[in-house]
N, C-alpha and C positions, 0 to 999 in steps of 0.2 A: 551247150550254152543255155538253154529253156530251161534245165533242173538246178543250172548256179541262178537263175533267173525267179522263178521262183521260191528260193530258199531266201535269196534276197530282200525279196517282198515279203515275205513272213517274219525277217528280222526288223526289216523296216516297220510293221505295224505294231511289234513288239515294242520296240523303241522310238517308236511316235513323241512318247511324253518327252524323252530327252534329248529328241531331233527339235520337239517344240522352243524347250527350254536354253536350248544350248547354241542349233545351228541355224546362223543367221544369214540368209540370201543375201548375194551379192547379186545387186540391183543396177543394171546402169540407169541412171538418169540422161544420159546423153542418147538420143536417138538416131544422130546421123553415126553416130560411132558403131550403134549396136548394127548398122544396117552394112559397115564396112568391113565385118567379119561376122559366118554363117558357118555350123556344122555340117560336115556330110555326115548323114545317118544311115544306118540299115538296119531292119527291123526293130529299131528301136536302140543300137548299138552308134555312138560316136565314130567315124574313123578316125577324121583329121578335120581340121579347118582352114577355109579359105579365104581370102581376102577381096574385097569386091574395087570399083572401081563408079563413077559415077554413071559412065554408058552402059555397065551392067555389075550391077549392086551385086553384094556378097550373097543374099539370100538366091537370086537369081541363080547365078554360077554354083550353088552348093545343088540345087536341084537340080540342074542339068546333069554334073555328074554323076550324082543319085542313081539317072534315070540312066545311064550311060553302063554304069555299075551293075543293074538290074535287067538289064539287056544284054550281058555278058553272063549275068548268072542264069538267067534262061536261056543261053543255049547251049547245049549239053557238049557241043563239038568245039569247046572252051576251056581246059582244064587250067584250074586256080589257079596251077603252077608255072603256069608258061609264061607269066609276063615279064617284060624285061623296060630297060629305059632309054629312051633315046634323047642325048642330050646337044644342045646347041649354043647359040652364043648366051640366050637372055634368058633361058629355061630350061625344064627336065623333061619330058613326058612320059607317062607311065605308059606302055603299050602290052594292050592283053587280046593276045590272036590276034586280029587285024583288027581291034578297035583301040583308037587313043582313047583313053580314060582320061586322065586331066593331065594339064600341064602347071610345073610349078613354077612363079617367079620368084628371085628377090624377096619380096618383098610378104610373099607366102613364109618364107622362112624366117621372116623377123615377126611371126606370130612366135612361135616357139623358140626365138632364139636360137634357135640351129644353124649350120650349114643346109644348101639348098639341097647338097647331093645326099644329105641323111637323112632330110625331110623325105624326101623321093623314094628309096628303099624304105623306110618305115611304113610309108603309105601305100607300095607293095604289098608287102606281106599284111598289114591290114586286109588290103582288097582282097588279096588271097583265103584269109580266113573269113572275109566273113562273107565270101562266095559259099567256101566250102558248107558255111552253119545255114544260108540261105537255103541251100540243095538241102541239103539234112533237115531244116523245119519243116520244107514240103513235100515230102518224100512218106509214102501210105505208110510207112513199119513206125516211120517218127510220130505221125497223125494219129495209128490206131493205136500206139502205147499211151499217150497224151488223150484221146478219149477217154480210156480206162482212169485213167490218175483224174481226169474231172468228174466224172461217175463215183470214183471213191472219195475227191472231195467232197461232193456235192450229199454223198454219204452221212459222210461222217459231221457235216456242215447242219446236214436234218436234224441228226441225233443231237450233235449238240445244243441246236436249237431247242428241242423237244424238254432236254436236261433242264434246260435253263427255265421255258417254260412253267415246267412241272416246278421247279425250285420255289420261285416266286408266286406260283398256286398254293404251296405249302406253308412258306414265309404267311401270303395273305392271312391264314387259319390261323397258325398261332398269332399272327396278330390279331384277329378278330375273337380268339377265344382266351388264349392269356393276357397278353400285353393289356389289352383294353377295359380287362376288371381287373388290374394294378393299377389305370387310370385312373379308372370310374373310382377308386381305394383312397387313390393319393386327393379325388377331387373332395369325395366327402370329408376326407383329414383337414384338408384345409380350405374347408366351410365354403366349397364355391367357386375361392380364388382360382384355381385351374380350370378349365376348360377341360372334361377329357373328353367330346365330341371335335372339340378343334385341335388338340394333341392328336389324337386319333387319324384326323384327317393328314396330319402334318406330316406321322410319322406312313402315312399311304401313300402320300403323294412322291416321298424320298423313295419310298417300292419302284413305284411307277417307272420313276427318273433314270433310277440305276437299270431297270427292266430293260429299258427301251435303249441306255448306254449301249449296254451289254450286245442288246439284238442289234443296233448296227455298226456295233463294231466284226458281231461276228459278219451279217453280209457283205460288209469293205472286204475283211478279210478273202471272203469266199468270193467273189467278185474281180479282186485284185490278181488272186490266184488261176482263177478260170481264165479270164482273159490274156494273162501272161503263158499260159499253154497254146496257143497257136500264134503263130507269127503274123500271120494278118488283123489281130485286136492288141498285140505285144505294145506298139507304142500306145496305145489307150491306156492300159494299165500302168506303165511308166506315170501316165499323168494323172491318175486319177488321186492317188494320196495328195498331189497339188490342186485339184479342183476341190476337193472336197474339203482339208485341212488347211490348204492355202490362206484363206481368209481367218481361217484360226488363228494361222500362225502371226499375219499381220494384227491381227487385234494384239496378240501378246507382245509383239515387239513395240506396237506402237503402245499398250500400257507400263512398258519397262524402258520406252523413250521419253513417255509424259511423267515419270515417276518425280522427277524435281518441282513438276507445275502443280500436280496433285500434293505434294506434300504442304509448297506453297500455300494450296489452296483450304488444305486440312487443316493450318496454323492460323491463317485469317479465319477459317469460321469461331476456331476456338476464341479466340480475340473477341472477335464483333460479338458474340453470344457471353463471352463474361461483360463485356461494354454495354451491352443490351441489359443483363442483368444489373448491374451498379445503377443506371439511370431507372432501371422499374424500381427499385430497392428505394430512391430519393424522392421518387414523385411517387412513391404508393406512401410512404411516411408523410407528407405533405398534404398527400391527398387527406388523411388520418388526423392531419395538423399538430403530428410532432414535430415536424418543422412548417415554423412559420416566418415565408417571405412576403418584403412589405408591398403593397397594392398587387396583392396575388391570391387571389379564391381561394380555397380550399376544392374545391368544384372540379376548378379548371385543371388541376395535376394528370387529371390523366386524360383528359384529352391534350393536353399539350405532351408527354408520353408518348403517346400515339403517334404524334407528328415527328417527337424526334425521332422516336426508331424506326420510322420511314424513311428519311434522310439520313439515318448511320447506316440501313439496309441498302438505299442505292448509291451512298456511296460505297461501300464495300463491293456492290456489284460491277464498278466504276473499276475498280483497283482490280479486282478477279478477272475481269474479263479478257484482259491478255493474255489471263495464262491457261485460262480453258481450254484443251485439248481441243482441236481443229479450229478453234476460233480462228485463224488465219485463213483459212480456207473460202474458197470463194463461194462455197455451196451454205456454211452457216452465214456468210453475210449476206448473202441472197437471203435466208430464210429469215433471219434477225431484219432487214429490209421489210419483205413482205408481211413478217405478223408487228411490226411500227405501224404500219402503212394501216392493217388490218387494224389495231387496236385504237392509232389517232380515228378512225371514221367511222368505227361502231362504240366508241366509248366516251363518244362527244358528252353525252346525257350523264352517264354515268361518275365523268369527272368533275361535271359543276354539280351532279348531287352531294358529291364527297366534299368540293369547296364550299358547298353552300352549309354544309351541318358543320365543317367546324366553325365558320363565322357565326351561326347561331348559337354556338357552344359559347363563343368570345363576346358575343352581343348582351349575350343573358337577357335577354328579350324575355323568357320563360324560362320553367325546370318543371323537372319530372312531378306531375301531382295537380301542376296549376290549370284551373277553368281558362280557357282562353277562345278566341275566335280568330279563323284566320279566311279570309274571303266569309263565304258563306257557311262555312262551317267553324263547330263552336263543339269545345267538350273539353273532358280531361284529359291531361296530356299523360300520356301512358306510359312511353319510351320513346328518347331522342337519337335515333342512331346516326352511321356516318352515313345512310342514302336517304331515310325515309324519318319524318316522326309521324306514331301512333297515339289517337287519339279516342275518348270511349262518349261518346256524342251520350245526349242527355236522356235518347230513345235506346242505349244500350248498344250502341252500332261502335264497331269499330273501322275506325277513317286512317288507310293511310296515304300521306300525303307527302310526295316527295319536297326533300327539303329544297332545292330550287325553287317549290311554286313557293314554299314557307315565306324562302328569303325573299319573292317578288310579291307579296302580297301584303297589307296590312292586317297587324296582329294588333289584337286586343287581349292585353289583360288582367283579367278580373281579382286575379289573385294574390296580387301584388301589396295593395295596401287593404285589404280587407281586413285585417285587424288594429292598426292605427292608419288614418281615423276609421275607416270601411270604406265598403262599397257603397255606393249613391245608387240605390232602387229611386227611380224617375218615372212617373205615368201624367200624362197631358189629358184636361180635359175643356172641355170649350162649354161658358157660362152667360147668358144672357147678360145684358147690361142693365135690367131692372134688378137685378142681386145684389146685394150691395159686396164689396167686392172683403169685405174686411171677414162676412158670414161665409165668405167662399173660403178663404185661405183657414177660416177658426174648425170648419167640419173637415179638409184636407189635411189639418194636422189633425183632428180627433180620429181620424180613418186611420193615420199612421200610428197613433196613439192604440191604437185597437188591434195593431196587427204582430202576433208574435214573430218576434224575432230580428224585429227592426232596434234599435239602438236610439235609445233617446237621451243617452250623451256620447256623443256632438247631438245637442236637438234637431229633430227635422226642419224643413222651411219651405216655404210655398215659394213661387217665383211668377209672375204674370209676363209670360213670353210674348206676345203679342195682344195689339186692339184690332180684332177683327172688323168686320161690316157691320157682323151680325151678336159678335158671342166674344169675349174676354177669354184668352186661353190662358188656361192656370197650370201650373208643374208642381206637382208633390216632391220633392227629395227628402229622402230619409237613408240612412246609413244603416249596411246591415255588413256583421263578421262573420256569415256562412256564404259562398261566393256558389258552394256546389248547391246549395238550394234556393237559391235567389228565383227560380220557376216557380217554386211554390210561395215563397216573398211575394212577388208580383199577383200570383193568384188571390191570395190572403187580400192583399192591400184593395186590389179591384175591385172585390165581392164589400172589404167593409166600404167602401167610398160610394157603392150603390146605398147600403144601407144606409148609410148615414144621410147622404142626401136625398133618400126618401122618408126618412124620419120627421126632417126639416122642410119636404114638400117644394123642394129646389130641382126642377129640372133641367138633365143633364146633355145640351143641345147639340155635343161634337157627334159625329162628324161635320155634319150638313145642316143647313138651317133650309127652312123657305119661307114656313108663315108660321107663326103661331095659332098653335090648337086649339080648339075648342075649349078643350080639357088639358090641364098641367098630365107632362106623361110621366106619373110615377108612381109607386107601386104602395098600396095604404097598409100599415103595419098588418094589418088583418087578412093580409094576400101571401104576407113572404112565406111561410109553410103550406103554400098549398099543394096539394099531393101530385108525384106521390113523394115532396120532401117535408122531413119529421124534423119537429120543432126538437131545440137542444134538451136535456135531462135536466129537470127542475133541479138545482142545487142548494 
């Protein structure tokens, strides 16, 4: 029985691939069912099967006479052949020496459809044999031939290891010394485009793969073998192609169960991915303004883009998700649960950055390039993305700034109408009331008059914002069409507005007043280059 047992196992590993492909487990799903019928086994051999009852279950009753069986085959003063059956009104029983071995009912024989009295002798000459193979596996002549045969497995199992070894050390070489300057060949032929350090690796890694197939298929093998050589590891072996390939084989049936959901799901990607492309194809043309719709940006195309094919994306994940492979299962909705749960409470921040940039995209509050100020920060605006815009501040800093604070904060900006009419450069200065107020506003334009880059159509204009206590506060406005240098604008205009009002001997009283000076505070032409600043280049 050991040498059909092992020839077995060697066919079985042989034909794994087409046991995969082909033989499919019969599973019961019912569990009070599978508990109402149990095999008696012996070393790993089926005899017959029994039928249980609720005050003792079929697994129950199949091990008792196991154990019944095995207690008959150890004791020597029992020979296989002696049993006979005693039969009665509602049963058979098998009897071997003076032990009853089991009793059949009814209802035993409506496993196999039998009559009860052919169940009964059948399951004789069962017990009988496989007493006799019992004695015979443990028995020193059966044990010490079956050492030898694992020795010569275990032999010939090295060697071939060794083989295979050595193969794939050889393989490695010519791959490292031909194959990889036909690479390094094909990469310079074409300038680059390949890779042959990543071909390389590619074709190593397939070495590796197959290497390591190889080595444990041969250990299954040699494993399977060894242990089906002695009767006390025989049923281990039985099960070990099921431990090991089991979950294989369940992966393949369940991808050749899912094969209609998958195809399914192969069809909708193709769909939403030509549907994704048709709408980029409209709004990038648009965005171009070869098509033009009426009160719609050329701007806004692909941000509104963006939006759609988030909503063709979940709804498509909307319609897929029934037919995703285990989706049904209680473990992916646990886990679909858990990362909602995860994503709604760490990604609070996250989603009102993304709603807050497109409503800035919709607002047009600003665009890429414009001066602006938002809180306390002020610069050019760099790039508007979907969580943050970047901004290059006037000291060269770059500011980014999530678009939630964007949207909660007031913006200013500068850049907007700085070419018709411009920007309004504003400086406040606060003037005594012995000035007559008409000399004050005639040198605040001559100041603006004197500074490059201010615009003197639309002409500048003074403004008298308030009557102080002590001092009449006056406002320069003037218009300027550079919004990125308006720093230096304002510098310009401050330096000529001292000058000027020290030309004219007008002192310039803001901030603070208290008393009048001794002396008017201003600066006599004969002071303004004093070192170490150099008077301008006589022209």
């Amino acid at each position: 029985m050991s040498n059909k047992f092992c020839l077995r196992s060697i066919l079985l590993c042989i034909g794994i691939t087409a046991s995969l492909a082909f033989a499919a487990p019969e599973v019961s799903t019912d569990t009070d069912e599978a508990r109402k019928i149990a095999p008696v086994t012996l070393d790993g051999e089926v005899l017959f099967q029994l039928r249980g009852i609720s005050a003792l279950p079929a697994p129950e009753r199949a091990a008792t006479v196991r154990e019944k069986i095995i207690q008959a085959a150890q004791d020597a003063s029992i020979a296989p052949d002696s049993g006979s059956l005693e039969a009665s009104e509602d049963r058979i029983t098998v009897i071997l020496g003076t032990h009853a071995i089991v009793s059949f009912f009814p209802a035993d024989a409506e496993i196999e459809a039998v009559p009860m009295k052919l169940l009964a002798e059948t399951a004789l000459v069962r017990i009988a044999a496989g007493i006799k193979d019992y004695r015979e596996a443990r028995s020193a002549k059966y044990l010490l031939r079956h050492t030898g045969m694992l020795v010569g497995i275990t032999i010939a199992g090295a060697l071939l290891l060794w083989l295979i070894l050595g193969l794939f050390k050889w393989l490695d070489r010519v791959l490292e010394r031909r194959v990889k300057r036909k690479i390094q060949r094909l990469e310079q032929a074409s300038h680059r485009v390949l890779d042959a350090g990543q071909i390389g690796g590619w074709l190593a890694g397939v070495l590796r793969g197959v290497r390591a197939v190889l080595v444990f298929a041969l250990v299954l093998i040699w494993l399977n073998a060894a242990l089906g050589l002695y009767p006390w590891t025989r049923p281990l072996a039985a099960e070990l192609f099921s431990l090991v390939l089991g979950p294989l084989k369940e992966l393949g049936l369940g991808f050749l169960t899912s094969l209609p959901d998958l195809a399914f799901l192969a069809v909708l990607f193709f769909v939403v991915r030509f549907i994704l492309r048709v709408i980029h194809t409209f709004f990038n043309r648009a965005h171009r303004g070869w098509i033009r719709l009426k009160n719609f940006e050329p701007e806004l195309a692909m941000p509104t883009y963006r939006i759609v094919r988030i909503m063709v994306i979940v709804m498509a994940l909307v319609i897929a998700y029934p037919y995703i492979p285990g989706s049904d299962s209680e473990a992916f909705k646990g886990m679909s649960i858990f990362f909602g749960v995860v994503l709604s409470i760490g990604s609070s921040s996250f989603i009102a950055n993304i709603i807050a940039g497109y409503s800035l995209t919709y607002r047009r509050a600003f665009r890429e390039g414009d001066r602006i100020k938002v809180g306390e920060q002020e610069g050019i605006v760099l790039e508007m993305s979907t969580l943050n815009t970047r901004i290059r501040s006037m000291k060269n800093e770059e500011i980014n700034i999530p678009n939630s604070v964007v949207l909660g904060s007031p913006i200013v900006n500068y850049t907007t109408f700085e070419q018709e009419p411009g920007l309004i450069l504003h400086s406040d200065v606060g003037i005594g009331y012995d000035v007559p107020w008409r000399q004050v506003e005639a040198m605040l334009l001559e100041a603006a008059k004197r500074t490059e880059g201010l615009k003197q159509d639309p002409a500048p204009f003074v403004l008298q914002k308030s009557l102080g206590d002590f001092t009449v506060v006056y406002q320069i406005n003037a218009y300027c069409e550079d919004a990125d240098k308006m720093n230096i604008r304002y510098s310009a205009l401050h330096s000529h507005i001292q000058d000027v009002f020290n030309e004219y001997g007008v002192q310039i009283m803001s901030p603070n007043y208290v008393a009048d000076p001794p002396e008017s505070k201003v600066v006599p032409p004969e002071q303004w280059y004093s070192a170490p600043a150099e008077p301008p280049a006589a022209t």
